[in-house]
C-alpha positions in Angstrom: -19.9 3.2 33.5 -20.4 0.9 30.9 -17.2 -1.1 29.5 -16.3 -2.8 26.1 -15.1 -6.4 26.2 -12.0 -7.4 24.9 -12.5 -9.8 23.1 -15.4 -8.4 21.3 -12.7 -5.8 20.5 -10.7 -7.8 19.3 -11.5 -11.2 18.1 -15.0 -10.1 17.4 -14.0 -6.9 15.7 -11.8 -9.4 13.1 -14.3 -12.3 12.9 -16.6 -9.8 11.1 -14.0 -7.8 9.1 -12.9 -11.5 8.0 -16.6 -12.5 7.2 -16.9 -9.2 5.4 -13.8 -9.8 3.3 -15.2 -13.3 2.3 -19.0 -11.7 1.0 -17.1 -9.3 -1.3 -14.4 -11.7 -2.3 -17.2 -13.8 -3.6 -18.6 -11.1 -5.2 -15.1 -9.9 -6.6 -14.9 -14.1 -8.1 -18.1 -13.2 -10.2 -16.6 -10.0 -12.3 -15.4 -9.8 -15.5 -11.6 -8.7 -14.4 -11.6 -11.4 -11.4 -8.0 -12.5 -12.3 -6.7 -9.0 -11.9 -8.4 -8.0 -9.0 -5.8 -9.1 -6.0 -2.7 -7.1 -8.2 -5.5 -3.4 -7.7 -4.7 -0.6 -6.1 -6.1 2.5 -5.4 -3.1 4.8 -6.3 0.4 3.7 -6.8 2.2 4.2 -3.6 -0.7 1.8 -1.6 -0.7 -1.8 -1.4 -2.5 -3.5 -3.8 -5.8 -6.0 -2.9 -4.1 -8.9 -2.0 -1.6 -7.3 0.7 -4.6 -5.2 2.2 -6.5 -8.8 3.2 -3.4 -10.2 4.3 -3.1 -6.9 6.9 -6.1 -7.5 8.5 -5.6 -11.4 8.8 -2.4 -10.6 10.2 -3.8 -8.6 12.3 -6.3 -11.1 13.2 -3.4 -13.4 14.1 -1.8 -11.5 16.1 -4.3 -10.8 18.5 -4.6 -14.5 19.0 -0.4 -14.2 19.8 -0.5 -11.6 21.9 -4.1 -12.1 24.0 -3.7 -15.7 24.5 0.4 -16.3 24.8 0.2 -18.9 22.1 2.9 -19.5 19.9 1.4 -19.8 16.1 3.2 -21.1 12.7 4.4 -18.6 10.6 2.1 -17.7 7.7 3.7 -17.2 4.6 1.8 -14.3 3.5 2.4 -15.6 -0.6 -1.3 -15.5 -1.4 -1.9 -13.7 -4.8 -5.0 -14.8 -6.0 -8.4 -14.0 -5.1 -8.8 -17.9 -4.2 -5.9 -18.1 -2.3 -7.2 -15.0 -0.6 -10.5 -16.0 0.3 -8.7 -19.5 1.6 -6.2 -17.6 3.8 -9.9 -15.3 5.3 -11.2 -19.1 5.8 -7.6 -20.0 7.6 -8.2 -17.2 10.0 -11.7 -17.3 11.0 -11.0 -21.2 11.6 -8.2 -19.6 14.1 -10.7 -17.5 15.4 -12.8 -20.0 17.1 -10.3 -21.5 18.5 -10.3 -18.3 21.0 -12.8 -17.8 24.2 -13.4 -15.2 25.7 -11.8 -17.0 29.1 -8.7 -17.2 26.9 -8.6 -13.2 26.6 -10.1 -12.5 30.2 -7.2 -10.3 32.2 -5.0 -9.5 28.6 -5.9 -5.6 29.6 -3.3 -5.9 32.3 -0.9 -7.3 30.1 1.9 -5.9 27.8 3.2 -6.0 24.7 6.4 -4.8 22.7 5.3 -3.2 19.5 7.7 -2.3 16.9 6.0 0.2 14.3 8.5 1.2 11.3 11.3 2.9 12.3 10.2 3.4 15.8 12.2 1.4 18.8 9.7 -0.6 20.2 7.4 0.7 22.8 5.3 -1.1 25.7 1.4 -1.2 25.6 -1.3 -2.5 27.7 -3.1 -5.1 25.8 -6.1 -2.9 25.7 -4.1 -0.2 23.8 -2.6 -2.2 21.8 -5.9 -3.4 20.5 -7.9 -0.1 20.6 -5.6 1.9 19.3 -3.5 0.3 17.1 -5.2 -2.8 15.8 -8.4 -2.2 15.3 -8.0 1.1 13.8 -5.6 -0.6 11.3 -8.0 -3.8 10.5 -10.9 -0.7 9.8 -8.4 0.9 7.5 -6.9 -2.2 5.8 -10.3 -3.5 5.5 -12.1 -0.1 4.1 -8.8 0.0 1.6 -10.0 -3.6 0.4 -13.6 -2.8 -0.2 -12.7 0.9 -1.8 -10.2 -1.1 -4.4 -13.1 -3.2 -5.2 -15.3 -0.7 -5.7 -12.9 1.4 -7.8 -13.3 -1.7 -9.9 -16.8 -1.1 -10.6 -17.9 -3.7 -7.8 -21.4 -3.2 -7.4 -20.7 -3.2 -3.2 -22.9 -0.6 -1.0 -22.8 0.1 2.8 -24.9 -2.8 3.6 -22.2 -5.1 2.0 -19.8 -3.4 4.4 -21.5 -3.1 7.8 -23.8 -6.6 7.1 -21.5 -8.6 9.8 -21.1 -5.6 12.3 -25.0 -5.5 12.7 -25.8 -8.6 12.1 -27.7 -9.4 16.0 -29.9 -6.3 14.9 -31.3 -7.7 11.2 -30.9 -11.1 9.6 -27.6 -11.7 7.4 -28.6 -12.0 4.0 -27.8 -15.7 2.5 
């Protein structure tokens, strides 16, 4: 039976959502309504741009929390521009590497409290915490981004999406 790592789950799952937020960032600097672009939303009632790549670097921080037992700063989350934002990507993926995989080896026995909305909180294995709850929500946070971009008139495509994700198959475009 063939198994997934956890830490390709996890902090391999957000490295490349992260690296895929900073490509179409860049490209999001270069258009004509750049100074707008981290206030968009797809409909009213969603979060705009900014708070979408702030999910999934939450989320990216959090994993470090809970799979390695550190104890991380707080993170403001007051980033409104599309610079801020692409600093804030950088801030994360720097946290990133500061996890091995020895540092997550053995979290799929572990447990954590969760506290979704108006839920009480609820125990999970580490392992279901991060394949059914944060990865799913760094997919959706980070597909929210890129469709708000591309509502925009982006000129983004699959490729600019899934570049990261398949990168050990073809070479990364510079």
């Amino acid at each position: 039976m063939a198994t997934i790592s956890l830490y390709d789950a996890s902090i391999g799952v957000s490295t490349n959502a992260l690296l895929t937020l900073l490509d179409i960032m860049k490209k999001a600097q270069a258009h004509a309504e750049a100074e707008t672009l981290a206030s968009c939303r797809l409909i009213e009632d969603m979060l705009p741009f900014s708070q979408q790549v702030l999910i999934v670097s939450n989320f990216a921080k959090k994993y470090v929390e809970r799979l390695t037992g550190r104890e991380l700063e707080v993170w403001e989350d007051n980033e409104t521009t599309l610079e801020q934002l692409v600093a804030r990507v950088q801030k994360t993926l720097d946290l990133l590497k500061t996890v091995s995989r020895a540092d997550v080896d053995g979290a799929q026995r572990a447990k954590v409290s969760l506290k979704i909305g108006p839920f009480d909180p609820v125990d999970v294995t580490v392992q279901e915490y991060v394949l059914g709850y944060g990865m799913p929500n760094t997919m959706f946070h980070l597909t929210t981004a890129y469709d708000i971009l591309r509502m925009k008139g982006l000129d983004l495509g699959k490729k600019d999406f899934l570049t990261h994700y398949t990168a050990g198959w073809f070479p990364v475009p510079k």
